[in-house]
C-alpha positions as CSV (number, residue, x, y, z in Angstrom):
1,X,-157.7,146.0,154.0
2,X,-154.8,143.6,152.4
3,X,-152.8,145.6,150.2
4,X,-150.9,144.2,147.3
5,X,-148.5,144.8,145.0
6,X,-149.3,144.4,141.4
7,X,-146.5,143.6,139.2
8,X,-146.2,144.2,135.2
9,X,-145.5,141.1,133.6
10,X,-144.4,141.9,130.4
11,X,-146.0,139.7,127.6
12,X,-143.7,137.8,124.5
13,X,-143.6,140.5,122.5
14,X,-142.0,142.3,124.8
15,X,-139.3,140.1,125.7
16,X,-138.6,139.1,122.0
17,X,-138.3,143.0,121.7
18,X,-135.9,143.2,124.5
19,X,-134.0,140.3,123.3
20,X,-133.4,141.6,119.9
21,X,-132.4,145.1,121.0
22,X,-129.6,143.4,123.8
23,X,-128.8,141.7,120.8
24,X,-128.1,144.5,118.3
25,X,-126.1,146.2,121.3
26,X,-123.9,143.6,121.8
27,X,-123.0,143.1,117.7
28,X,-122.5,146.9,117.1
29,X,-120.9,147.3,120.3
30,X,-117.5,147.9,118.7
31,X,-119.0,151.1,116.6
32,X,-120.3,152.6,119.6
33,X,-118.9,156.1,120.6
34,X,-117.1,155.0,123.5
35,X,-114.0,157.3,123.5
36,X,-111.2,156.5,125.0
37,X,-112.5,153.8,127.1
38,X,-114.0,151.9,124.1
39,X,-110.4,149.2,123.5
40,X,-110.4,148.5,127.0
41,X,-114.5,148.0,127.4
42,X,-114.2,145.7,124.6
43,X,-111.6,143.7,125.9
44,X,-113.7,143.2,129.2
45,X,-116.0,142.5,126.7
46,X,-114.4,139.4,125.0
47,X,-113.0,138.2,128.4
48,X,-116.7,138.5,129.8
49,X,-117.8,136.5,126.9
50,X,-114.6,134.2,127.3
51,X,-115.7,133.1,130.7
52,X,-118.9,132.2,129.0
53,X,-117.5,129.3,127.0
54,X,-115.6,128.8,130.3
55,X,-119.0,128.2,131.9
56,X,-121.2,126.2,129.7
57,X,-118.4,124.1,129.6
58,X,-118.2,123.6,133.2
59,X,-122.0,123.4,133.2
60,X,-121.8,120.2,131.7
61,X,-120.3,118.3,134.8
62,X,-121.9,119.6,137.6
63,X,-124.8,121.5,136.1
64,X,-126.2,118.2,133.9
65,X,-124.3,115.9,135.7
66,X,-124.6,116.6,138.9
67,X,-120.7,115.4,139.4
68,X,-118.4,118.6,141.3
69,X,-115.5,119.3,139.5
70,X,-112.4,121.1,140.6
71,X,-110.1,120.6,137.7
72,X,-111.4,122.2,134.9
73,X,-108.9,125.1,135.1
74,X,-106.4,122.0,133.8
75,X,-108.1,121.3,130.3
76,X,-108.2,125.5,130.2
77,X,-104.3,125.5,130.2
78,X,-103.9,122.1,128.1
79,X,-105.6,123.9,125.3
80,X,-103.9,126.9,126.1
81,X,-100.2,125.7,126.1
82,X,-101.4,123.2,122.8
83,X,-102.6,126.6,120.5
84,X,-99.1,127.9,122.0
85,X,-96.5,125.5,121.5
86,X,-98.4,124.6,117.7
87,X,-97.8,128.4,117.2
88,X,-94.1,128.5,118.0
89,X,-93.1,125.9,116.8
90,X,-94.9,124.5,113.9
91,X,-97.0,127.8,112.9
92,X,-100.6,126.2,112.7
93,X,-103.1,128.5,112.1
94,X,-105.8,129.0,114.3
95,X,-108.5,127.7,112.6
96,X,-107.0,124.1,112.7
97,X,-105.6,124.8,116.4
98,X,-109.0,125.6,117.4
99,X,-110.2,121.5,116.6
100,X,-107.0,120.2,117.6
101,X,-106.8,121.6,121.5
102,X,-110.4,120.6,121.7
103,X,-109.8,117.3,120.9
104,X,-106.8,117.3,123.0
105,X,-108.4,118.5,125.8
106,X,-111.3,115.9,125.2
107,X,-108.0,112.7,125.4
108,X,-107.2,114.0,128.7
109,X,-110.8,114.4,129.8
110,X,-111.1,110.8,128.7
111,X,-107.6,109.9,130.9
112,X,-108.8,111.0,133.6
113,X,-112.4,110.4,133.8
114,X,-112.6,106.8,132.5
115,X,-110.6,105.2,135.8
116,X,-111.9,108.0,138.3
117,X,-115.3,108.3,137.3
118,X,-116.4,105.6,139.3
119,X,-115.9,107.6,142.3
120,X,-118.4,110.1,143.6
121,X,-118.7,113.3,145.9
122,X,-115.6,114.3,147.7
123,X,-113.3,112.1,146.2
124,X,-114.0,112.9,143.2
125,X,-113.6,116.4,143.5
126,X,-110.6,115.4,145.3
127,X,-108.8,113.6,142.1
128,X,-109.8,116.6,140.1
129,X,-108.4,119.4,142.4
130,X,-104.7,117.6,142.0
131,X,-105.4,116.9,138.4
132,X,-105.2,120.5,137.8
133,X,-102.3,121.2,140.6
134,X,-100.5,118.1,138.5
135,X,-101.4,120.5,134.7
136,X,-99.6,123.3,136.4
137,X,-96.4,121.7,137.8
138,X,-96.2,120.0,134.6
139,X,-96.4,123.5,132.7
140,X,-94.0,124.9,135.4
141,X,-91.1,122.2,135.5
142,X,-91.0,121.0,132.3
143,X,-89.0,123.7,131.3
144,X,-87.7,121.6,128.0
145,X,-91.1,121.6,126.2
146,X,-93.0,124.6,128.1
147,X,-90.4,127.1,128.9
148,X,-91.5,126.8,132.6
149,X,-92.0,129.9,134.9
150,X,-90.1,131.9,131.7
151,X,-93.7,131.6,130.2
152,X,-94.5,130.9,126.4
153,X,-94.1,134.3,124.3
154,X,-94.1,134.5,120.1
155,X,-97.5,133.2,119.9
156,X,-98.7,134.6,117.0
157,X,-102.2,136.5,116.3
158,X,-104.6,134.5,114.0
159,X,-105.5,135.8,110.7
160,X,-108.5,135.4,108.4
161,X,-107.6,135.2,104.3
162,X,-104.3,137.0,105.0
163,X,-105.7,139.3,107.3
164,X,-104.1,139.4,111.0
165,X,-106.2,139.8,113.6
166,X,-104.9,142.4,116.4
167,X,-107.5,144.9,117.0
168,X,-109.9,144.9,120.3
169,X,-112.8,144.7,117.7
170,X,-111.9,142.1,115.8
171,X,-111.3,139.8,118.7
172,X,-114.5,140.6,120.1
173,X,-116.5,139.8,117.1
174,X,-113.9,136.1,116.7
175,X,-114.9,134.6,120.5
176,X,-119.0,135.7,119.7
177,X,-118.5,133.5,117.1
178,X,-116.8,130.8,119.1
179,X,-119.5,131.5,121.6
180,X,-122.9,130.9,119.9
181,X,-120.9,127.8,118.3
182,X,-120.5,126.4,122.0
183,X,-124.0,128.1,122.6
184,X,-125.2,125.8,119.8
185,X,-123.6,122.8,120.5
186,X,-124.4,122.7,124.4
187,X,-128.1,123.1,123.4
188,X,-129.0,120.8,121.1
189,X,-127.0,118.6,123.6
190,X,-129.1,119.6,126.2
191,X,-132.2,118.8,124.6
192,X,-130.2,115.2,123.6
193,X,-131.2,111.9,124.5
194,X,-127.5,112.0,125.7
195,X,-128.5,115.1,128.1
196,X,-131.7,113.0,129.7
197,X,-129.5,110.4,130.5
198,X,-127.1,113.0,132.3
199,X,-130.2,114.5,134.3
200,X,-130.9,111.0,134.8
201,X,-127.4,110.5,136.3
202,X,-128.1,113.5,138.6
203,X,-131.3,112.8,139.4
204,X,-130.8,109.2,141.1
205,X,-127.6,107.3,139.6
206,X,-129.6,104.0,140.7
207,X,-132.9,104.6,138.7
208,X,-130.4,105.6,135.9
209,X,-129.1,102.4,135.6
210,X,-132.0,100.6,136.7
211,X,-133.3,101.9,133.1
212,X,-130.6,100.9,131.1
213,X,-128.2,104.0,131.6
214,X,-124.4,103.1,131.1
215,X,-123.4,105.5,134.1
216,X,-119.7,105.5,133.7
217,X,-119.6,105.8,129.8
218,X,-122.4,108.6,130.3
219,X,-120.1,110.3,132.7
220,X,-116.9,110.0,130.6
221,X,-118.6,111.5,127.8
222,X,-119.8,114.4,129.6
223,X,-116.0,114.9,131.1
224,X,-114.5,114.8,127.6
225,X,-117.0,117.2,126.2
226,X,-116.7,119.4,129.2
227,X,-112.9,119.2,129.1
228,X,-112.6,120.0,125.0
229,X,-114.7,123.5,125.8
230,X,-112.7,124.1,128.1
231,X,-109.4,123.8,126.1
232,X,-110.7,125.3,123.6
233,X,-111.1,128.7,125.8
234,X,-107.5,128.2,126.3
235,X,-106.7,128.1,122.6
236,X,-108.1,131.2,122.1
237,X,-106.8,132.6,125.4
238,X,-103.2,131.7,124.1
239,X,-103.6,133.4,120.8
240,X,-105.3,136.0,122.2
241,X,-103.1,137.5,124.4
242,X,-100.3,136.0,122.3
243,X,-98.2,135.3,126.2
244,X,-98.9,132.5,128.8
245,X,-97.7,131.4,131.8
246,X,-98.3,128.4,134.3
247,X,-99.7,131.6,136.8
248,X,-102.5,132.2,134.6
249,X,-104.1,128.7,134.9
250,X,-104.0,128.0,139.0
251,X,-107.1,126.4,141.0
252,X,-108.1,129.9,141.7
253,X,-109.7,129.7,137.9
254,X,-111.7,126.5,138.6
255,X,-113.0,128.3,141.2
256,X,-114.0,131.2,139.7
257,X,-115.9,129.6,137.0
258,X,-117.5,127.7,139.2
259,X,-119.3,131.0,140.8
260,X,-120.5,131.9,138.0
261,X,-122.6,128.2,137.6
262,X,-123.4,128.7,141.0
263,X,-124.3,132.3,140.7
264,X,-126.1,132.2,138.0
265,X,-128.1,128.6,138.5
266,X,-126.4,124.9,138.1
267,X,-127.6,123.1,135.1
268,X,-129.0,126.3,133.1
269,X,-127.6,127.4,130.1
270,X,-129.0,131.0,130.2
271,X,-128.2,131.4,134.0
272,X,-124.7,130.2,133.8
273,X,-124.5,133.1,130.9
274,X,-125.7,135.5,132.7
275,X,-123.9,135.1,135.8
276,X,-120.3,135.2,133.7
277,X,-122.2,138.7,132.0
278,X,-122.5,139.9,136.1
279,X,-119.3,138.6,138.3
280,X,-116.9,139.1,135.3
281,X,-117.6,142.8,134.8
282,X,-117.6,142.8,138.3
283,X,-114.2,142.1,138.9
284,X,-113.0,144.6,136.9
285,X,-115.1,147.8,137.8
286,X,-113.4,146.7,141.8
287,X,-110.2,146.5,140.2
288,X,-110.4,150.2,138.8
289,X,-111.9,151.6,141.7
290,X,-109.3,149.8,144.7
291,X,-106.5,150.4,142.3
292,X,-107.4,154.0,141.9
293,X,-107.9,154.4,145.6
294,X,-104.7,155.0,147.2
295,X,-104.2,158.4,145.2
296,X,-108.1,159.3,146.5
297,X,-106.9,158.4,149.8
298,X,-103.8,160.3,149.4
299,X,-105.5,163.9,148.3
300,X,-107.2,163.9,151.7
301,X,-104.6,162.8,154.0
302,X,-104.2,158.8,154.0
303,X,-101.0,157.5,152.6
304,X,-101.0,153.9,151.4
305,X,-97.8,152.6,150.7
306,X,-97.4,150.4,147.2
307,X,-97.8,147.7,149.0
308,X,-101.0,147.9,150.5
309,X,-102.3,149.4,147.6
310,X,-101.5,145.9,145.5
311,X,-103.3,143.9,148.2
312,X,-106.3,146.2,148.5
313,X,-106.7,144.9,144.3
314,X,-106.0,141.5,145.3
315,X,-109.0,141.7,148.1
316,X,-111.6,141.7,145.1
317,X,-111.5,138.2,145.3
318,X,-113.0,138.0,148.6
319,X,-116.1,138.8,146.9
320,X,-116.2,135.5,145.3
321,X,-116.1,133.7,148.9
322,X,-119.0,136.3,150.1
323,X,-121.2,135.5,147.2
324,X,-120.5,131.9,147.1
325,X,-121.7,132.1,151.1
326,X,-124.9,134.7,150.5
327,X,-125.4,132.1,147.6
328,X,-125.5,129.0,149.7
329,X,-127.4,130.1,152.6
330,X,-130.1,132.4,150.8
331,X,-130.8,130.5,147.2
332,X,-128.4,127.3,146.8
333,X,-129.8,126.8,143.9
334,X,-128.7,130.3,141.9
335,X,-130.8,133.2,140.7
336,X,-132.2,131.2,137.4
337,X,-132.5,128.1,138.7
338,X,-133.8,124.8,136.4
339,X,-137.0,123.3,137.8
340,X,-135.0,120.4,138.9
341,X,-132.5,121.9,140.8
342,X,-135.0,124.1,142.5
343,X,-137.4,121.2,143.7
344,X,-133.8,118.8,144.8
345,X,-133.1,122.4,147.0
346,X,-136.1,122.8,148.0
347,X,-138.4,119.8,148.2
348,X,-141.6,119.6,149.5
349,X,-142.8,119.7,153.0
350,X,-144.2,116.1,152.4
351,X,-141.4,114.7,150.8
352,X,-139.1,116.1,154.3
353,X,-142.3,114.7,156.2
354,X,-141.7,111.3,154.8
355,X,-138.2,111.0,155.2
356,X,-138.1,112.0,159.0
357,X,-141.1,109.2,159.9
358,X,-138.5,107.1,157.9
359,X,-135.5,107.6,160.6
360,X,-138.2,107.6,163.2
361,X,-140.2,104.4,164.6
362,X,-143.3,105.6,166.2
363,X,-143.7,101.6,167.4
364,X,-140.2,101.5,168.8
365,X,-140.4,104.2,171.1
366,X,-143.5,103.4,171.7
367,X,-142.9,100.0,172.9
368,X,-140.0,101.3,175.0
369,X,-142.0,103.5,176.8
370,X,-144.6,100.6,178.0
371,X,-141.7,98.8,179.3
């Protein structure tokens, strides 16, 4: 007798329900009774939602395009180091800092997309791996303008009709409202005639053109968009935790926000979300627990020294690499993947069929073996 497994699928109602109430818990998060624990949930909180922004902006080049890019972690610290040195020295306030890194950060998308762009695969990942390492040696030796390894500090808080921002709350509640604007704007972008033509671009670059695609000012505009989200993260990075430094804004960054695409499921805009809402949390809860477990160890008979115990916080990270592999071998194309990206990872048993009798000559072979 065949057995199966029957399972609930719940119907729109019920999802619009469960939307709705996710959504009321994240906007009265802040007057939950948390305790003690409640600042430093909300600040995992904001950087959670941070990494977001991070991520649909990422999602642009790899995700729509289908280009792999290395190098965003270098718009992340131009927009950083612009809201910074604006603040120092010239006391902008954030609301016009905000616009101004992201249109900085879009000019040096443009720089170096509009003579690289023409390259594809490796090599273009290349170029944008030493674009960033080129941002941070910059930030690092150019002591005159950036205060090199010293770091950047004075960076003011922003404030709102007087009012100066500084509480864990109030932060929280300023990057959702960068978040749905990004949110917004990556959406309606999506759903663009300027996002078809990107999935045409990633689709088949050839058919693009074939159909009147401009493929290198298609891809230039999705680097500058990609690159002005991305600085504008930094911007409210730097003004958020009022300090920065060229350590903060290494390749390990580009790297980490590219898990969370590929966790989550290049190209979507509710996967990439989600997998910044999973890997980010993450990373903290391991944090806590390795950096609380040398005194554990200690109450039954295992000393750690200092030392270990630092690397044994640092070896979080190796959870990136094992995901990254599970990811790759098990389901390339991430746990919410777009229809696209699902049938180009898996395609179908005729299309693999057709493509083998392609590299094979039946007649050759066939010929040779008469001789």
């Amino acid at each position: 007798m065949r057995v199966g497994i029957h399972i609930m699928r719940f119907g729109p109602n019920a999802i619009r329900f469960g939307l709705l109430a996710g959504a009321a818990v994240v906007l009265l998060a802040p007057v939950l009774p948390l305790g003690d624990a409640g600042p430093y949930l909300l600040r995992v909180a904001t950087l959670t939602m941070l990494y977001m922004i991070l991520a649909l902006g990422l999602n642009i080049v790899p995700g729509f395009t289908g280009l792999l890019d290395l190098g965003f972690v270098g718009f992340y610290g131009i927009g950083a180091y612009t809201a910074g040195l604006l603040t120092v020295h010239y006391g902008i306030s954030f609301w016009f800092i905000i616009p101004l890194a992201a249109l900085n950060g879009a000019l040096w998308g443009i720089l170096l997309g509009a003579p690289t762009l023409r390259l594809t695969g490796d090599y273009f990942a290349i170029v944008t791996f030493g674009f960033s390492e080129l941002v941070v040696l910059v930030i690092r030796n150019e002591i005159w303008l950036t205060r090199g390894p010293m770091g950047l500090p004075g960076i003011k808080a922003p404030s709102l009709f007087g009012h100066v921002i500084k509480e864990p709350w109030e932060y929280y509640y300023l990057v959702i409202g960068l978040l749905l604007f990004v949110l917004f704007v990556v959406r309606r972008i999506e759903d663009s005639r300027l996002g078809r033509a990107w999935f045409a671009i990633r689709e088949d670059e050839i058919a693009a053109e074939c159909v009147g695609v401009n493929i290198i000012n298609f891809k230039v505009i999705a680097f500058a968009i990609s690159a002005s989200i991305g600085a504008l993260g930094g911007a409210f990075f730097a003004r958020w935790f009022l300090f920065i430094h060229p350590d903060m804004f290494k390749f390990w960054e580009s790297i980490l926000v590219l898990c969370l695409i590929v966790f989550g499921g290049m190209g979507n805009i509710r996967g990439v979300m989600i997998g910044a809402a999973v890997l980010i949390p993450m990373t903290e809860a391991l944090r806590y627990l390795l950096e609380n477990l040398p005194p554990v160890m200690a109450k039954i008979g295992l000393a750690v020294s200092a030392e270990t115990g630092s690397k044994l916080v640092q070896a979080r990270y190796l959870l990136f690499g094992v995901i990254l592999v599970l990811m790759m071998r098990f389901r390339p194309e991430g746990l919410f993947p777009v229809a696209r990206v699902k049938a180009e990872m898996h395609p179908d048993k005729a299309i693999l069929e057709a493509e083998d009798a392609s590299l094979y000559d039946e007649r050759k072979v066939t010929d040779v073996e008469k001789v």
